[in-house]
C-alpha positions as CSV (number, residue, x, y, z in Angstrom):
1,X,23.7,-28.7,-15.1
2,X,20.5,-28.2,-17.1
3,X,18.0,-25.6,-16.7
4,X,14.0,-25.6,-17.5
5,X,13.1,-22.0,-16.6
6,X,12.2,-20.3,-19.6
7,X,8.3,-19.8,-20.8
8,X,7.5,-22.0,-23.3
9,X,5.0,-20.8,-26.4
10,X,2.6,-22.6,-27.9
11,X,0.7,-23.3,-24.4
12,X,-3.2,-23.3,-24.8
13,X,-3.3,-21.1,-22.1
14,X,-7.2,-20.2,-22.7
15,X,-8.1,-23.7,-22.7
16,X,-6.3,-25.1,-20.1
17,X,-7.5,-22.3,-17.6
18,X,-10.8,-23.8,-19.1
19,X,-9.6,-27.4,-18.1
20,X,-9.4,-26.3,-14.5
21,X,-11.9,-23.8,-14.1
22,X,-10.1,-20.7,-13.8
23,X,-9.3,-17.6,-15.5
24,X,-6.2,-15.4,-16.6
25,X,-4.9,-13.9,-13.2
26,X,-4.2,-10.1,-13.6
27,X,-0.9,-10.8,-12.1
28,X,1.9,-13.9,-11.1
29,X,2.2,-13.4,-7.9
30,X,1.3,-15.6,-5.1
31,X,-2.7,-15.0,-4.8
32,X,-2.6,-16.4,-8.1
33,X,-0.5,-19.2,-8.0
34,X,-2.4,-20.6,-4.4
35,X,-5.9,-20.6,-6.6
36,X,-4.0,-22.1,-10.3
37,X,-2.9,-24.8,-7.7
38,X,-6.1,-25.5,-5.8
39,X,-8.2,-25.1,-9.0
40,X,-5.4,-27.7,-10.9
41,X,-5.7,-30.3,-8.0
42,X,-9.7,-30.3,-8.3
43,X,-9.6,-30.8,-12.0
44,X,-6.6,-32.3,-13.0
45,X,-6.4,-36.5,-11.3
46,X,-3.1,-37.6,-10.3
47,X,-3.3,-41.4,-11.8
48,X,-1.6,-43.9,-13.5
49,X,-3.7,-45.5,-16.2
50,X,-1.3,-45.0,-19.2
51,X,1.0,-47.5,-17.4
52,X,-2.1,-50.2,-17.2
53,X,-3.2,-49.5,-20.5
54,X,-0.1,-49.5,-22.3
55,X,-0.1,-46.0,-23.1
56,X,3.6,-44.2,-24.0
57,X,4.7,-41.6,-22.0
58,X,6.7,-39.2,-23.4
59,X,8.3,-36.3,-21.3
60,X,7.6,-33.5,-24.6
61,X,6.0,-30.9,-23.0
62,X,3.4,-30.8,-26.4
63,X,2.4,-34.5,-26.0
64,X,2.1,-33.9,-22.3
65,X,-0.7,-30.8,-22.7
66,X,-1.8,-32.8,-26.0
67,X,-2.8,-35.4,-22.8
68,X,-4.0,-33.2,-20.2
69,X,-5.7,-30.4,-21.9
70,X,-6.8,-31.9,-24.8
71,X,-7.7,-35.2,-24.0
72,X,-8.8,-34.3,-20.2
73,X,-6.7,-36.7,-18.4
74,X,-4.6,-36.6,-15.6
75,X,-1.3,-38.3,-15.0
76,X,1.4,-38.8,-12.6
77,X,4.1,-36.3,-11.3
78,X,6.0,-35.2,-14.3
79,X,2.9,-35.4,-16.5
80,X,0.9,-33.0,-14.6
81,X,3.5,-31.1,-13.0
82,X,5.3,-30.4,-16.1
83,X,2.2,-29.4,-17.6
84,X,1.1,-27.2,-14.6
85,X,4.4,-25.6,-15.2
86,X,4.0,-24.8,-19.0
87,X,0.9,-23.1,-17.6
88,X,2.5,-20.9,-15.0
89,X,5.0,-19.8,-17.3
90,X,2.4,-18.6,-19.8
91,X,0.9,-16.7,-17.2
92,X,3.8,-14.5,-16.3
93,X,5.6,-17.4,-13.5
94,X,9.0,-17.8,-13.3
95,X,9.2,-21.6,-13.1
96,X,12.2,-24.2,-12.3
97,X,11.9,-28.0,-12.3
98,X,13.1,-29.6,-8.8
99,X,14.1,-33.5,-8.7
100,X,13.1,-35.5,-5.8
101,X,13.4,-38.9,-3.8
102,X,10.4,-40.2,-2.2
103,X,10.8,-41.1,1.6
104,X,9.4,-45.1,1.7
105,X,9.4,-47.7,3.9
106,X,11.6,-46.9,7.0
107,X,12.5,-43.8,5.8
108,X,14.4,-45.1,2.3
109,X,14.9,-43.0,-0.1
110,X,13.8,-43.5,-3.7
111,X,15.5,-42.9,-6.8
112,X,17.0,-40.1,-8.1
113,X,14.4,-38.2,-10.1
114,X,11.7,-40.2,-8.2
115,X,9.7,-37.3,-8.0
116,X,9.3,-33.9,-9.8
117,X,7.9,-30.3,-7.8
118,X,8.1,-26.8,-9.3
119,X,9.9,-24.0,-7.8
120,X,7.8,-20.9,-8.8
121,X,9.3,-17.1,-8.3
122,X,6.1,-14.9,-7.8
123,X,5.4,-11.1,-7.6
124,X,4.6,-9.5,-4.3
125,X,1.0,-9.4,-3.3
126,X,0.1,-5.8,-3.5
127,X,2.1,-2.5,-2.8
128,X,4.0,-3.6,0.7
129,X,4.5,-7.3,-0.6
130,X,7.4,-9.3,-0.9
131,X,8.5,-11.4,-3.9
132,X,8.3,-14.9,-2.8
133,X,9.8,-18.6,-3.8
134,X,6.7,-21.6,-3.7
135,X,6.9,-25.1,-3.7
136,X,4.0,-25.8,-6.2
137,X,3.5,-29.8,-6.4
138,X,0.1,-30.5,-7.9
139,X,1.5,-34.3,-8.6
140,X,2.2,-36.4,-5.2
141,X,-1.3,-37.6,-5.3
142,X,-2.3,-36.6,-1.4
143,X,-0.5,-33.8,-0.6
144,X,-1.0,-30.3,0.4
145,X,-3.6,-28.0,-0.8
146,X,-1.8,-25.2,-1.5
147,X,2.0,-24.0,-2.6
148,X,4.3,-24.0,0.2
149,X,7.1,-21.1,1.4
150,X,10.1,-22.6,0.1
151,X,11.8,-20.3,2.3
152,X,9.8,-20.4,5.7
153,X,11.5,-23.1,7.9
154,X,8.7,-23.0,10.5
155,X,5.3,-25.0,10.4
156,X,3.1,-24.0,7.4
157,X,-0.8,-24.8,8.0
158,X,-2.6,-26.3,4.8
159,X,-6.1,-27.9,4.9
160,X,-4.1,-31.0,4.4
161,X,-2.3,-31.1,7.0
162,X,0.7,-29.3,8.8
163,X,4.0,-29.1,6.6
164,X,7.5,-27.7,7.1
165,X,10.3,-27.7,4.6
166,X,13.9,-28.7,6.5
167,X,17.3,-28.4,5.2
168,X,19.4,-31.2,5.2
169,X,23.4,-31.4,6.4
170,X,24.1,-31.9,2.6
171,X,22.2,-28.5,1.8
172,X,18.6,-30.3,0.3
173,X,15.3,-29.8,1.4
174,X,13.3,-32.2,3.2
175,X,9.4,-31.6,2.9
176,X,7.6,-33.2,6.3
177,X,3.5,-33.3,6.6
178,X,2.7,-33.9,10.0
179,X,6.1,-34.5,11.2
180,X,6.8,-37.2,8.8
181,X,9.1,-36.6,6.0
182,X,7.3,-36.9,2.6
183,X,10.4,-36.2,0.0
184,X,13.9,-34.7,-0.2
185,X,14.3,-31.8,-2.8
186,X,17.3,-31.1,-4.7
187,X,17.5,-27.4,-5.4
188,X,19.4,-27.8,-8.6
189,X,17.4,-26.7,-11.7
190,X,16.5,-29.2,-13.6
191,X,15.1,-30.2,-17.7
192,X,12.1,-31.7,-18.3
193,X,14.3,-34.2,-20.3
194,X,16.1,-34.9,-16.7
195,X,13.5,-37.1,-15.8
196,X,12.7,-39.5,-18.6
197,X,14.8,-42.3,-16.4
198,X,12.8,-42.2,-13.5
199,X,9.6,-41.9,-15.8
200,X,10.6,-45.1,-17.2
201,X,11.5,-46.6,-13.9
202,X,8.5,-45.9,-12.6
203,X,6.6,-47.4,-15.7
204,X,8.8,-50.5,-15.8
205,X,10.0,-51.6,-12.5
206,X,8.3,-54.3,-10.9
207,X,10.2,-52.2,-7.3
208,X,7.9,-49.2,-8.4
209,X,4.6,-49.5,-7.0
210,X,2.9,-48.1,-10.0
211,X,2.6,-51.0,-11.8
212,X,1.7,-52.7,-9.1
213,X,-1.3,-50.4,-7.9
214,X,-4.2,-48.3,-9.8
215,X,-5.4,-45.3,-8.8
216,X,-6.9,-42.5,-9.9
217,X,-7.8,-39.8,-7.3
218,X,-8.2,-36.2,-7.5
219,X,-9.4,-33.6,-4.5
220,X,-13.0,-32.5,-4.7
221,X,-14.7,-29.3,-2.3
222,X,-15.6,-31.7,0.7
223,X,-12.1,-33.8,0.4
224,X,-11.1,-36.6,-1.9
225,X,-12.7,-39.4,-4.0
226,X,-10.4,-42.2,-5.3
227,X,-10.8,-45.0,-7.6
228,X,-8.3,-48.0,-7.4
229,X,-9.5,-50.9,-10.0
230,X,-13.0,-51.4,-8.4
231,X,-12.7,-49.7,-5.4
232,X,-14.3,-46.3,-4.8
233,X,-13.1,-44.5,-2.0
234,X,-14.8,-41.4,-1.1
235,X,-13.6,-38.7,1.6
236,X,-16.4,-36.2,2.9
237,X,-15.5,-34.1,5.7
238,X,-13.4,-36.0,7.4
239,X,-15.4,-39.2,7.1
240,X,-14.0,-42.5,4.7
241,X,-16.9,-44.2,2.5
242,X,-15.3,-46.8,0.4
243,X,-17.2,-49.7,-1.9
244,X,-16.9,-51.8,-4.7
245,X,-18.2,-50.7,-7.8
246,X,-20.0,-53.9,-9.9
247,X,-19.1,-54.5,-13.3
248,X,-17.3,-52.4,-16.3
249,X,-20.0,-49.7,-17.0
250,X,-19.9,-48.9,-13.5
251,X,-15.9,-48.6,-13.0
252,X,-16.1,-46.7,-16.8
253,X,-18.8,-44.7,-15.5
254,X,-16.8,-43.2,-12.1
255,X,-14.0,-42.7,-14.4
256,X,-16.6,-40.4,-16.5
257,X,-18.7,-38.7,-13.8
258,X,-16.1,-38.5,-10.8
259,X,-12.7,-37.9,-13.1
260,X,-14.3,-36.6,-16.5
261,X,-12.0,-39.2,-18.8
262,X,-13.7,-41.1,-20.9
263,X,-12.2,-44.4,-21.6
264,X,-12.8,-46.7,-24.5
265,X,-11.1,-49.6,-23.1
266,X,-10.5,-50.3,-19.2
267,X,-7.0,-50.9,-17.6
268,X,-6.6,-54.3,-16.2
269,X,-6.3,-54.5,-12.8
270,X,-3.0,-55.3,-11.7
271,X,-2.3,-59.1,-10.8
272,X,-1.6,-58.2,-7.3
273,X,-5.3,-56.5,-7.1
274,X,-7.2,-59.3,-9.1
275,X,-9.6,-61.1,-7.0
């Protein structure tokens, strides 16, 4: 069994707060963690360029905040959630890596290490408080809004929805939004390392659908933009806008204005999005 929960130096703490539009919080507990997460999810896109653009993903932690921090992109689960996990360890969180499968079509189960959350260990809230175990997951593209009770078993209200965690007959967790399962958590601590196969399944497999898709979507204060090749699709209150942008400079510039990455060279739309 390998473990991942040990802070990690070299994090640049002061500029990723920057990154995401937050400051140092006084102290880890939960308070904290629910605005790091909001606050990560508003700056930080969940998307999947490097795939299209031939871009290498390594799972080093250094080469993942290299990406998100310094070059002000986004990524997909164990990018940014092994990079909001550096963070929260800087900041005084005890954090553990979780593996997941993905819940797909009739209720299949994905891969091992299809998925990766955080389990974060956070100080009590003030005097009469209790310490408390969150399910941070800043890296499932739609998901909820805020860190869930890993240990509350009833429903748990977010703006996104309502979500319950559910233990399985084999002793894992299933996480449900609205009744429907989303993934199934393994409670074992996990490496960063752990996940370099899935990674590359995910990169490579024509059965993954990220090489198959693009997207690039991140939540905003009214609720959600997302751009998928030339398609911008914009959530405000409830209500879906979608159109199609015309041309490069107006795809490069959403990735600049809505996203803040600025890209020399666009990814190709995936054959199965080609018009």
């Amino acid at each position: 069994m390998t473990t991942d929960t040990q802070q990690t130096p070299d994090v640049p703490v002061e500029a990723y707060l920057r990154r995401i539009g937050a400051t140092r919080p006084e102290r880890p507990d939960a308070g904290a963690l629910r605005n790091l997460h909001v606050r990560h999810l508003k700056a930080v896109p969940f998307e999947n360029l490097s795939i299209h653009l031939g871009e290498d993903i390594v799972l080093e932690e250094k080469l993942l905040l290299d990406k998100v921090v310094g070059a002000r992109r986004g990524g997909f689960c164990y990018e940014i959630n092994g990079t909001f996990a550096a963070l929260l360890r800087a900041v005084g969180f005890r954090v553990t890596l979780l593996q997941a499968r993905v819940f797909g079509e009739g209720g299949r189960l994905g891969i091992p290490y299809d998925h990766m959350a955080l389990l974060v260990e956070a100080e009590p809230e003030g005097q009469s408080g209790e310490e408390g175990r969150w399910l941070a997951d800043v890296g499932f593209g739609e998901h909820g809004h805020f860190p869930l009770a890993l240990d509350e078993r009833g429903d748990q209200a977010d703006p996104a929805g309502t979500f319950r965690v559910v233990e399985t007959e084999d002793g894992d967790l299933d996480v449900l939004r609205n009744g429907k399962p989303q993934y199934r958590l393994e409670t074992r601590p996990r490496a960063l390392a752990d996940f370099t196969v899935g990674a590359w399944y995910h990169r490579t497999s024509p059965d993954s659908h990220f090489p198959r898709s693009l997207v690039c979507t991140r939540l905003t204060d009214e609720g959600r933009v997302t751009l998928s090749g030339h398609k911008l699709v914009t959530h405000v209150h409830g209500e879906r806008t979608e159109r199609m942008l015309e041309g490069d400079e107006e795809v490069r510039a959403a990735y600049r204005d809505l996203f803040g990455i600025e890209l020399a060279e666009l990814p190709p739309l995936p054959p199965a999005r080609r018009a």
